[in-house]
C-alpha positions in Angstrom: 62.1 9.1 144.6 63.7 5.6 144.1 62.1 3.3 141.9 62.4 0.9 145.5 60.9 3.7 147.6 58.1 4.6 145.4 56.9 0.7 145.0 57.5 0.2 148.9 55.6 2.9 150.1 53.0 2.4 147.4 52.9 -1.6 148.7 52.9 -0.4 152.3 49.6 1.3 151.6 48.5 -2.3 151.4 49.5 -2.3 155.2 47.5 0.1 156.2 44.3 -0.6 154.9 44.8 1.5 151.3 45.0 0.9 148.1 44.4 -2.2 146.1 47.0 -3.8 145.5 46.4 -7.1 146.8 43.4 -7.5 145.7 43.9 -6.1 142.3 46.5 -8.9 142.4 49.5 -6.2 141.2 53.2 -7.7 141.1 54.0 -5.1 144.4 57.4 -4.7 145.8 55.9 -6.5 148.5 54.4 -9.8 146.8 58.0 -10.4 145.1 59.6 -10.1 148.3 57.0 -12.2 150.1 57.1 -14.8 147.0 61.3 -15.2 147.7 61.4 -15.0 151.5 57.5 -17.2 152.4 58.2 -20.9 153.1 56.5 -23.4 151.7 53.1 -23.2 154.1 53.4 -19.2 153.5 53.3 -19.8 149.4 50.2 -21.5 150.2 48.5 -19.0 151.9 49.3 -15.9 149.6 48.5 -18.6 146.3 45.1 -19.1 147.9 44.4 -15.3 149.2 46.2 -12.9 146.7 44.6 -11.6 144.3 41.3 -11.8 146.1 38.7 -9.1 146.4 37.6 -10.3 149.7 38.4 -8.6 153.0 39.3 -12.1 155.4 41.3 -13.0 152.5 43.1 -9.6 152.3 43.6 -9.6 155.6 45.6 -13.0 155.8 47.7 -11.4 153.0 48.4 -8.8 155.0 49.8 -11.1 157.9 51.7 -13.0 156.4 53.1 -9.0 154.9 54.0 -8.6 158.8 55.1 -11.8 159.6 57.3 -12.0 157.2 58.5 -9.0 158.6 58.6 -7.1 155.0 58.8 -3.3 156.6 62.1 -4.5 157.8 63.2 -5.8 154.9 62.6 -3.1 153.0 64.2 -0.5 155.9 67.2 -2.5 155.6 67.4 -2.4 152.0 67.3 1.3 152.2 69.8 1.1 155.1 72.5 -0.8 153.1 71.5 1.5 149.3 72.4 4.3 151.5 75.5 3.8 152.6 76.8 2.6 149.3 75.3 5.7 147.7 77.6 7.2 150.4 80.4 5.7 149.5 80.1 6.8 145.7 79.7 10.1 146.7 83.1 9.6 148.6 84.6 8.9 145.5 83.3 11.9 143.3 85.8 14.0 142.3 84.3 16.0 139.4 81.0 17.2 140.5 79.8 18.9 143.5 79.0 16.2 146.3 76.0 19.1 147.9 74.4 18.3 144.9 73.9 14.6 145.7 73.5 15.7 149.1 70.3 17.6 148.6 68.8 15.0 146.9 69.5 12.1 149.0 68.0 14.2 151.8 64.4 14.5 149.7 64.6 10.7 149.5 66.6 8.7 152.1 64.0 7.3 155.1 61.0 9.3 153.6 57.4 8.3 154.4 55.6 9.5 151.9 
């Protein structure tokens, strides 16, 4: 699994209610990307709520997660990885392209 992958899907578990990140106040894939996309009222609101084991406090974390749209951010990440992994594999000349293939495949728009 990607090193990106594994911390999204990891952070996305924040989403949903598991895991600990936020409150545990872990640098998450999805902090970092909040942290460089969050305006100026946004920085405000995860300064004051990360990091906090309280559940209305999580939950505003969590918002501002979706609102920020980071699910999206992440699947177009993925997106645009893909297709230049795709076009290295075009230019492979040596080595078996299946081989890559099989494991893209195990990785590429995986949930879990």
């Amino acid at each position: 699994m990607s090193p990106h992958r594994h911390r999204f899907l990891n952070a996305n578990a924040s989403l949903q209610k598991v895991g600990t990140d936020i409150q545990d106040n872990k640098c998450s894939w999805l902090v970092v990307q909040a942290l460089e996309l969050a305006n100026p009222a946004q920085l405000k609101i995860l300064k004051e709520n990360y990091g906090e084991d309280n559940p209305k406090k999580i939950d505003k974390v969590k918002e501002l997660f979706k609102t920020l749209k980071l699910e999206k951010v992440f699947r177009d990440f993925e997106e645009q990885s893909y297709k230049e992994i795709q076009q290295e594999l075009d230019k492979l000349k040596l080595i078996p392209r299946d081989v890559f293939e099989i494991l893209l495949k195990k990785i590429y728009k995986r949930d879990k």
